[in-house]
C-alpha positions as CSV (number, residue, x, y, z in Angstrom):
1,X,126.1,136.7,89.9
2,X,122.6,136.8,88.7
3,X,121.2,133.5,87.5
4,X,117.3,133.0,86.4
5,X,115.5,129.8,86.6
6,X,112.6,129.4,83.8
7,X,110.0,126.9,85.2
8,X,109.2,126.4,89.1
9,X,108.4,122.7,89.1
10,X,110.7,119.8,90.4
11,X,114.1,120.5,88.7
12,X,113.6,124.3,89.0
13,X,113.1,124.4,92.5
14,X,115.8,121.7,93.7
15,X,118.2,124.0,91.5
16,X,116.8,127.2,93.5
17,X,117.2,125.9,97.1
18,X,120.1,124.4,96.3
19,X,122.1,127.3,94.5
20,X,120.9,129.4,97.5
21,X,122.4,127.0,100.0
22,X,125.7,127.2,98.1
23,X,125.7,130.9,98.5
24,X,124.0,133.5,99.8
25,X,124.7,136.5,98.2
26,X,123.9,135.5,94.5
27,X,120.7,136.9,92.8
28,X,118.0,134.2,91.7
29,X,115.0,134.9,90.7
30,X,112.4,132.1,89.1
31,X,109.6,132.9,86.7
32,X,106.9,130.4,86.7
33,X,104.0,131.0,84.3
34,X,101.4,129.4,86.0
35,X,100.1,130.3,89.5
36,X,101.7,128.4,91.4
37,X,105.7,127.1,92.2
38,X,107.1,123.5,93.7
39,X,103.4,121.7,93.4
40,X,103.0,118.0,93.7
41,X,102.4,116.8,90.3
42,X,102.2,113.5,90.6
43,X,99.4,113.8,93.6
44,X,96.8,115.8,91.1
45,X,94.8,112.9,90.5
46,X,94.0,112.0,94.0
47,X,92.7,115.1,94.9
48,X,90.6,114.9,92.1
49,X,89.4,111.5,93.7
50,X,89.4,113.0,96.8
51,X,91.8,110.5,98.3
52,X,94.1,113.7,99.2
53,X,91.1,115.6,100.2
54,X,93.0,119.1,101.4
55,X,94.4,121.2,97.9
56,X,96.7,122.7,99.7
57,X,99.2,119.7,100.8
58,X,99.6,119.3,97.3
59,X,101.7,122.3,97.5
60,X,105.3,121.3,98.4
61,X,106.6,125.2,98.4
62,X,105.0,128.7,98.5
63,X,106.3,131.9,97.0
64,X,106.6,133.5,100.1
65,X,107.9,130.0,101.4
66,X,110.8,130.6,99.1
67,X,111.2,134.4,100.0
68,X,111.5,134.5,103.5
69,X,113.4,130.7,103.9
70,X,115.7,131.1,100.3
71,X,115.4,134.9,99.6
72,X,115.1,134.0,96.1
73,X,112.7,136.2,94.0
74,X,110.0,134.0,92.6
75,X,107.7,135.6,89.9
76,X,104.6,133.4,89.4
77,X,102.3,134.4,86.1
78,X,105.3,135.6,84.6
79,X,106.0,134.2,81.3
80,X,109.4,134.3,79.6
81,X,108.2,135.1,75.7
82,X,112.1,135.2,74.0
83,X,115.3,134.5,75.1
84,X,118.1,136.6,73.6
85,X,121.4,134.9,73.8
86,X,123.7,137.3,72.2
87,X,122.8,140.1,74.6
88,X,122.1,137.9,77.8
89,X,118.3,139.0,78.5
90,X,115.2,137.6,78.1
91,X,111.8,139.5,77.0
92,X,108.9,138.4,80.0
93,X,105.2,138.9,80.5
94,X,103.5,139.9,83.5
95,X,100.3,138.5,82.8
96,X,98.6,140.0,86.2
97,X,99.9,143.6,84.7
98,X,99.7,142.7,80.7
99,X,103.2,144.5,80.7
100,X,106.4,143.0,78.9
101,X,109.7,144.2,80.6
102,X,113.3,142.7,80.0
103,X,115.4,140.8,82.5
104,X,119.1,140.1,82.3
105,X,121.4,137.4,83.3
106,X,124.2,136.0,83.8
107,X,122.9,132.3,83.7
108,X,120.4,131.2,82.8
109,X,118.4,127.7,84.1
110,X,116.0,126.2,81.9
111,X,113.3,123.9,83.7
112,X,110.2,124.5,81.2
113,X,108.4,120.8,81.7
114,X,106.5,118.8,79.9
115,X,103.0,120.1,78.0
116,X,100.5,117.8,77.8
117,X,99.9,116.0,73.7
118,X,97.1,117.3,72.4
119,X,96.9,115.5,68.8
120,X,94.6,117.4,65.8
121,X,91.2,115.5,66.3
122,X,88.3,117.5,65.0
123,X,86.3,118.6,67.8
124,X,89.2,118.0,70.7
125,X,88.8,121.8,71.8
126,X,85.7,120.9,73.7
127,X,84.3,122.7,76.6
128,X,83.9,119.0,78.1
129,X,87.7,117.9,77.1
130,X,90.6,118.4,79.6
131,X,94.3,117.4,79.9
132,X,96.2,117.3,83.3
133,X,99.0,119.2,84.2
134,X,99.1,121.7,86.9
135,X,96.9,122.8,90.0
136,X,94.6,125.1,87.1
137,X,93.8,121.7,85.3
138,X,93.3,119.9,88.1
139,X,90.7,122.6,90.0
140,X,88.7,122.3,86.2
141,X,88.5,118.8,86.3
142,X,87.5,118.3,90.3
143,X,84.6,121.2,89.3
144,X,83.5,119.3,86.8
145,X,83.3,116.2,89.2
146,X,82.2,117.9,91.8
147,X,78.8,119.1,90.1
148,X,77.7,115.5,89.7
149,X,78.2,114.1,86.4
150,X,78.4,110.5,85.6
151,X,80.1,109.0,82.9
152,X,83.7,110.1,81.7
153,X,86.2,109.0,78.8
154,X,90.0,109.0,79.1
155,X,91.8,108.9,76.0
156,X,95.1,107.4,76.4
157,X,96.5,104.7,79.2
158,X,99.8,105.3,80.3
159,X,100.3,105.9,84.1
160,X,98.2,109.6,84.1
161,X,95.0,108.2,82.4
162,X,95.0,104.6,84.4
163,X,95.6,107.4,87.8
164,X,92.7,109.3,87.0
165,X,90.6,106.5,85.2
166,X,90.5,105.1,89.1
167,X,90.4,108.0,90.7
168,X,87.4,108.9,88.8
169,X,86.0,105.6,89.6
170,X,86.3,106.4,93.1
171,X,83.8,109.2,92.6
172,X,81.5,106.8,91.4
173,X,82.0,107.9,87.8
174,X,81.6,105.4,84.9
175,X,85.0,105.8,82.9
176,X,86.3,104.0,79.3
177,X,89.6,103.8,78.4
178,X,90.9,103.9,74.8
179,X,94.3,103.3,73.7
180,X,96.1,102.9,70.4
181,X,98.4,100.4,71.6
182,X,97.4,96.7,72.4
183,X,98.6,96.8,75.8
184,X,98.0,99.8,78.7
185,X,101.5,100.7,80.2
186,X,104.2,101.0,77.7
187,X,107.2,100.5,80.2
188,X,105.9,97.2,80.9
189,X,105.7,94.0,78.3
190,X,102.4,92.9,77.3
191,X,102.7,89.5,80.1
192,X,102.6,92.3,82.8
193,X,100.1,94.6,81.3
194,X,97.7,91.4,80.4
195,X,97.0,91.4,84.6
196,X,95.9,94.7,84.7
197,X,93.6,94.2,81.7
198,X,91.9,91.5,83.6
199,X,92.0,93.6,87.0
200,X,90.6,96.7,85.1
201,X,87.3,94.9,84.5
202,X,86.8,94.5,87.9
203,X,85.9,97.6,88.5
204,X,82.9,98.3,85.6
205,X,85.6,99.8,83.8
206,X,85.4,99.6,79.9
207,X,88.6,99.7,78.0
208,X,88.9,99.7,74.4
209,X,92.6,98.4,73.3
210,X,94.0,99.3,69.7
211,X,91.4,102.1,69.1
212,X,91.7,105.7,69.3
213,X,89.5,108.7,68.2
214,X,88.3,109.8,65.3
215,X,86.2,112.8,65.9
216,X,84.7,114.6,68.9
217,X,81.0,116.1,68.3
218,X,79.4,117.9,71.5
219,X,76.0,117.6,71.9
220,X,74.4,119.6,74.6
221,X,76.3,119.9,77.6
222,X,77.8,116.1,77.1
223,X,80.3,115.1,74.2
224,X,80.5,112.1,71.7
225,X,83.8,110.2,71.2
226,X,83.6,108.5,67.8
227,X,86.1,105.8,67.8
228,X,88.1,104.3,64.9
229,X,86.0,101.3,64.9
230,X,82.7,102.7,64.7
231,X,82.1,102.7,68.3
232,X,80.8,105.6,69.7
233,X,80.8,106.9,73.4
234,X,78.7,109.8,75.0
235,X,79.9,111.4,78.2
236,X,80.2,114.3,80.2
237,X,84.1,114.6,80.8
238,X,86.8,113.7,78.5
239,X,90.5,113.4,80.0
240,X,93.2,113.7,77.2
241,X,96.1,111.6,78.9
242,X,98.1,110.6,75.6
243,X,101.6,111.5,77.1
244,X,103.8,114.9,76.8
245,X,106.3,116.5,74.8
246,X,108.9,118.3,76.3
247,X,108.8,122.5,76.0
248,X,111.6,123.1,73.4
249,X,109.6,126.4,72.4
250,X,112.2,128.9,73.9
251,X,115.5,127.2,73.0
252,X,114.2,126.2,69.7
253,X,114.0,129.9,69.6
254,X,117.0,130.8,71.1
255,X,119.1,129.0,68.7
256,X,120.3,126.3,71.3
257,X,120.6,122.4,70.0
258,X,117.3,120.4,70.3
259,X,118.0,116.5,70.5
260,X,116.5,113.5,68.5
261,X,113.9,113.0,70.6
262,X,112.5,116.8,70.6
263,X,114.2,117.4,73.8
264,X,116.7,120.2,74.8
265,X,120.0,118.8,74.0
266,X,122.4,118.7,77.0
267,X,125.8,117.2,77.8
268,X,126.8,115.0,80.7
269,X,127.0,118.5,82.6
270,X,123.5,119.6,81.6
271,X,125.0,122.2,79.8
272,X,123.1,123.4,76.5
273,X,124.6,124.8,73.2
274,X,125.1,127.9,74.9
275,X,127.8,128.0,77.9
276,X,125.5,130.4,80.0
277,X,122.4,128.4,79.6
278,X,121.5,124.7,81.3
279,X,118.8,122.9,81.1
280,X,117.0,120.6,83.4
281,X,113.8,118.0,83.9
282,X,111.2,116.8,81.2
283,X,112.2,119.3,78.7
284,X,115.8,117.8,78.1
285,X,117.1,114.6,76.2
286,X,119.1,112.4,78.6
287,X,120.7,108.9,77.6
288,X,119.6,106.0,78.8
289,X,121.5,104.8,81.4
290,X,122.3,100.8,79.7
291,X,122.2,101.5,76.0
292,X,123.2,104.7,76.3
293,X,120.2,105.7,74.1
294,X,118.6,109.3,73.5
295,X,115.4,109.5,75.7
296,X,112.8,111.4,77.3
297,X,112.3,110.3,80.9
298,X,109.9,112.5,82.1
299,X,109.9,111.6,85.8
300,X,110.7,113.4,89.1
301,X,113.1,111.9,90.6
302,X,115.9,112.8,87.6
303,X,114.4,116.0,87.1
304,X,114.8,116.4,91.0
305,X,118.4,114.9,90.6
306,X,119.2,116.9,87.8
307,X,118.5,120.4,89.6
308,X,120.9,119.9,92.4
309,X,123.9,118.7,90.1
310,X,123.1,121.2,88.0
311,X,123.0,123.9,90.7
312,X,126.7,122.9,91.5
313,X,128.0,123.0,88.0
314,X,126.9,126.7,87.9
315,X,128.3,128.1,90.8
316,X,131.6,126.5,89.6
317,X,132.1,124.0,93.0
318,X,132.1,120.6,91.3
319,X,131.4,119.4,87.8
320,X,129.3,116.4,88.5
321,X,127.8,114.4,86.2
322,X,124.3,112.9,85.7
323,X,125.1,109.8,84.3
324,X,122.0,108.8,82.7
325,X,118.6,107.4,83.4
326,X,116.9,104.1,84.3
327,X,113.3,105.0,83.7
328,X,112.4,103.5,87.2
329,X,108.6,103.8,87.8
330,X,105.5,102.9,89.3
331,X,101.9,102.7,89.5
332,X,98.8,102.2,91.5
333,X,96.6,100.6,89.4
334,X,93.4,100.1,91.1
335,X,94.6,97.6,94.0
336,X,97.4,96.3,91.6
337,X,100.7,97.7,91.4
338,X,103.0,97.9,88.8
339,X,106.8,98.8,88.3
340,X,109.5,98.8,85.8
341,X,113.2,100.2,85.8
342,X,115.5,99.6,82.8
343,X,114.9,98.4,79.0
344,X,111.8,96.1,78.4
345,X,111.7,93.7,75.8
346,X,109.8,95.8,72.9
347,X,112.9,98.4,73.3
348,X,115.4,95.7,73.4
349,X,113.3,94.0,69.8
350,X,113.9,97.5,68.1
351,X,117.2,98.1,69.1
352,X,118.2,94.0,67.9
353,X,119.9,93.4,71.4
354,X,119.6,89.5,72.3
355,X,118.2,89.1,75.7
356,X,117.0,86.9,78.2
357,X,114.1,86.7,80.5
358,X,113.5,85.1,84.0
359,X,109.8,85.0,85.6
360,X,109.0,84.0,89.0
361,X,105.9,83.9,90.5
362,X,105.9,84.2,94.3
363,X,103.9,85.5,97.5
364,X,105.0,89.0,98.9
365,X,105.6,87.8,102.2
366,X,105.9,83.5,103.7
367,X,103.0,81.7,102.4
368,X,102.1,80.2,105.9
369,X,102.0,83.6,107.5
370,X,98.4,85.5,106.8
371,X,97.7,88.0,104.0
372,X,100.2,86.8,101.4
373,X,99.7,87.9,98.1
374,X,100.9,86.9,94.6
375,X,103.5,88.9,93.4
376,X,105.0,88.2,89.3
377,X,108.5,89.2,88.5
378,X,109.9,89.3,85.4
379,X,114.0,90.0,84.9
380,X,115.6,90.7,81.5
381,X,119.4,90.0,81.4
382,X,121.9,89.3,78.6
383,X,124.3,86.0,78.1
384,X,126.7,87.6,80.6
385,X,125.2,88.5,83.2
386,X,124.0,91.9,82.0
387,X,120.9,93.3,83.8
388,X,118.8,95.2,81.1
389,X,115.7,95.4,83.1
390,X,112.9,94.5,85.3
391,X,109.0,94.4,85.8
392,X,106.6,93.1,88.8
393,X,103.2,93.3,89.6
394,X,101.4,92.4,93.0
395,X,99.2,94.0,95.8
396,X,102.2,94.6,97.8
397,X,106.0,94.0,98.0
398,X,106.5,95.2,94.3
399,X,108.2,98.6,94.9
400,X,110.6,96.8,97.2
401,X,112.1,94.3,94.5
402,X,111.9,96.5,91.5
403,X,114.1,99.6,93.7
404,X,116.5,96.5,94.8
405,X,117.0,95.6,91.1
406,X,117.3,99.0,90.3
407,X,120.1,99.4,93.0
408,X,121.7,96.4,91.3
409,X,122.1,97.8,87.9
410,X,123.2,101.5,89.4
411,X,126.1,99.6,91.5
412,X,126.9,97.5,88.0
413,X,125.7,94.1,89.7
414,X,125.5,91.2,87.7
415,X,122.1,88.6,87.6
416,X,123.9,86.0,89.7
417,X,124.7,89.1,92.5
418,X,121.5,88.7,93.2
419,X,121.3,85.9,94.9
420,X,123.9,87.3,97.4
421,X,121.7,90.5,98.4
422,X,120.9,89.9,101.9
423,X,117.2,91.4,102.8
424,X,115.4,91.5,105.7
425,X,113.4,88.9,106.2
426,X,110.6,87.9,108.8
427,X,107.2,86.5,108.0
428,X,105.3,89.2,108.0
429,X,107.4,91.4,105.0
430,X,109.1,88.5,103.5
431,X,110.3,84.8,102.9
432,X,113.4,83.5,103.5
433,X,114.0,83.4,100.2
434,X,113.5,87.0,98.9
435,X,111.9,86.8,94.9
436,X,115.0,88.7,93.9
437,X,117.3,85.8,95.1
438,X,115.1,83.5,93.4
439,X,115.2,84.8,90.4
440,X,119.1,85.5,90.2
441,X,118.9,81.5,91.2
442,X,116.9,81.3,87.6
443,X,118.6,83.7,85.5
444,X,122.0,81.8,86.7
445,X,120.3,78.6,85.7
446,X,119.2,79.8,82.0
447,X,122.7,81.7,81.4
448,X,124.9,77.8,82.4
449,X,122.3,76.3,80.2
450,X,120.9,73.8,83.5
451,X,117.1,74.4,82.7
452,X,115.3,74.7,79.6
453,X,112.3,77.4,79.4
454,X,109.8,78.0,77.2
455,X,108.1,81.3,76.1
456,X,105.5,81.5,74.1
């Protein structure tokens, strides 16, 4: 069997290794566009910032990594131009030769990504403005870092622009941040994202909340933002970080269903429209894994899940589902962290679903024991027990609770379950009384009506 993976990133490549695992005598080969396959997308910013100061750990897998470990016949600055259901082949560029040859299959992987939102502001094809995506963007930016400059604008701030907002502060580079939205962080509700506000200013860092840009105008070597409310903002570097859209380009072309959300449509298989074609990672719609909602989660691990499910399904061993997503994430922001899984109240508003909400505010470790910091958890529940979702912030300790709660809505766990969750505990990493028991203790509390709260 001859099976082709489009798109070497995350989903692709789990898919690869694992279909070559499975069996050893099928024919894969991978076409990848850009330069390079299996890179660490999520570590681009602190290279930038010079936190991860060598390039080259950023790259997870080589092409001649996956030749001589996988045998499997990876093609990078090859683009596939048209996919042509009907007679199983697809039409690709060789962009080092400037030749377009044809390629058959028998199935066929999709695993195109995410491209960055670039929205129709006059002037936004500036020399001076960037987006960040791949190793190319990320070499671009760190040049232009590199050569000294001092004051830089990020548009947009969602996880990508708060990362390289403070990794550009690390280079000793005034940044502004502008966002439409009221709030930074649209997993999070605006209680959560009110902290880093405050934590952002800190650092000299200016950020401009419901404001966005009207107009780019380059002057010299440096660039003016014009803002919606007059304001206007000179600098040398400007980082669009708005958020993504999935690549539907090929399978919109290709005839195959595209979802609500823009996505490639997929069943519970991650099977398109067409039998012989799957699809896997930021480009596809998934449901949501409570309301059982169309979304785009464009995160690694599902896209990482999704390739080595799919990878079975193809070679016909099992028929496993991917049963949805939770959205789990998380952020460095500045010495702050900040993590969500589930549905947050804004989501829960739109879709009217009653809810209610437990915060507790505790240290990250036993108070008398040195170095203990404040940690703020907030849990979302329904009447019955329901866990919808979850949010912390804290210096430390908030990965651990938000993956627990995480875990408890995977294993179908209830609020007051969590009081039972037995956690390891000694002064140094915890209190006796982990903040997830405390606030099961509190959600129990609300749901038999034995405290009052108020919210305001």
């Amino acid at each position: 069997m001859k099976i082709i993976i489009i798109g070497g990133v995350a989903g692709g490549a789990s898919a690869a290794t694992r279909l070559r695992r499975q069996n050893e005598n099928n024919e894969i080969i991978m076409f990848e566009r850009g330069e390079y396959i299996s890179f660490a997308n999520c570590g681009l910013p602190y290279h930038i910032g010079e936190t991860i100061k060598e390039r080259d750990n950023l790259l997870v897998q080589t092409v001649k990594g996956m030749k001589d470990r996988f045998n499997i016949d990876v093609r990078t600055k090859n683009e596939v131009l048209k996919i042509i259901p009907s007679e199983k082949k697809l039409l690709v560029k060789d962009l080092n030769k400037n030749e377009i040859y044809e390629e058959s299959y028998d199935k066929l992987l999709l695993s195109p990504g995410a491209e960055a939102f670039i929205p129709p502001i006059p002037g936004v094809h500036s020399k001076n403005i960037f987006s960040l995506r791949n190793m190319s963007d990320m070499d671009k930016i760190k040049g232009k870092v590199d050569s000294g400059i001092k004051k830089a604008v990020v548009i947009g701030a969602g996880f990508i622009g708060l990362e390289i907002a403070e990794n550009l502060i690390e280079r000793d580079i005034k940044v502004s941040i502008i966002e439409k939205a009221n709030q930074v962080l649209a997993p999070v509700d605006f209680e959560i994202a009110a902290q880093v506000h405050e934590h952002i200013k800190e650092y000299n860092c200016e950020l401009y909340l419901e404001d966005g840009v009207k107009e780019f105008i380059d002057i010299g070597d440096k660039t003016k933002a014009i803002l919606e409310s007059g304001k206007e903002i000179i600098a040398d570097l400007i980082i669009m970080a708005i958020g993504v859209k999935p690549e539907n380009k090929l399978a919109l072309e290709a005839g195959l269903d595209i979802g609500v959300t823009g996505g490639i449509k997929v069943n519970h298989f991650l099977e398109t429209s067409n039998p012989d074609i799957y699809a896997v990672g930021d480009a596809i719609e998934v449901k949501h894994l409570i309301n059982n909602k169309e979304v785009l989660i464009p995160l690694a691990w599902p896209a990482n899940r999704q390739g080595r499910i799919v990878a079975d399904t193809i070679l016909g061993i099992r028929k496993k589902e991917y049963k949805g997503s939770l959205g789990t994430s998380i952020l460095k922001a500045f010495e702050l962290t900040v993590s969500a899984t589930g549905l947050n109240e804004k989501i829960l508003n739109r879709n009217n679903i009653p809810y209610l909400v437990a915060t507790v505010n505790r240290n990250d470790h036993a108070s008398y024991y040195p170095g203990a910091t404040p940690l703020t958890l907030k849990l979302i529940f329904s009447e019955n027990g329901d866990i919808y979702g979850a949010q912390a912030i804290g210096y430390k300790g908030v990965d651990k609770r938000i993956d627990i709660i995480s875990t408890a809505i995977k294993g179908n766990l209830k609020v007051w379950d969590l009081q039972e969750i037995e956690v390891a505990y000694a002064p140094p990493y915890n209190s006796a009384k982990d903040p997830v028991n405390i606030i099961g203790y509190v959600a129990e509390n609300m749901i038999n009506r034995e405290v009052e709260t108020f919210r305001y």
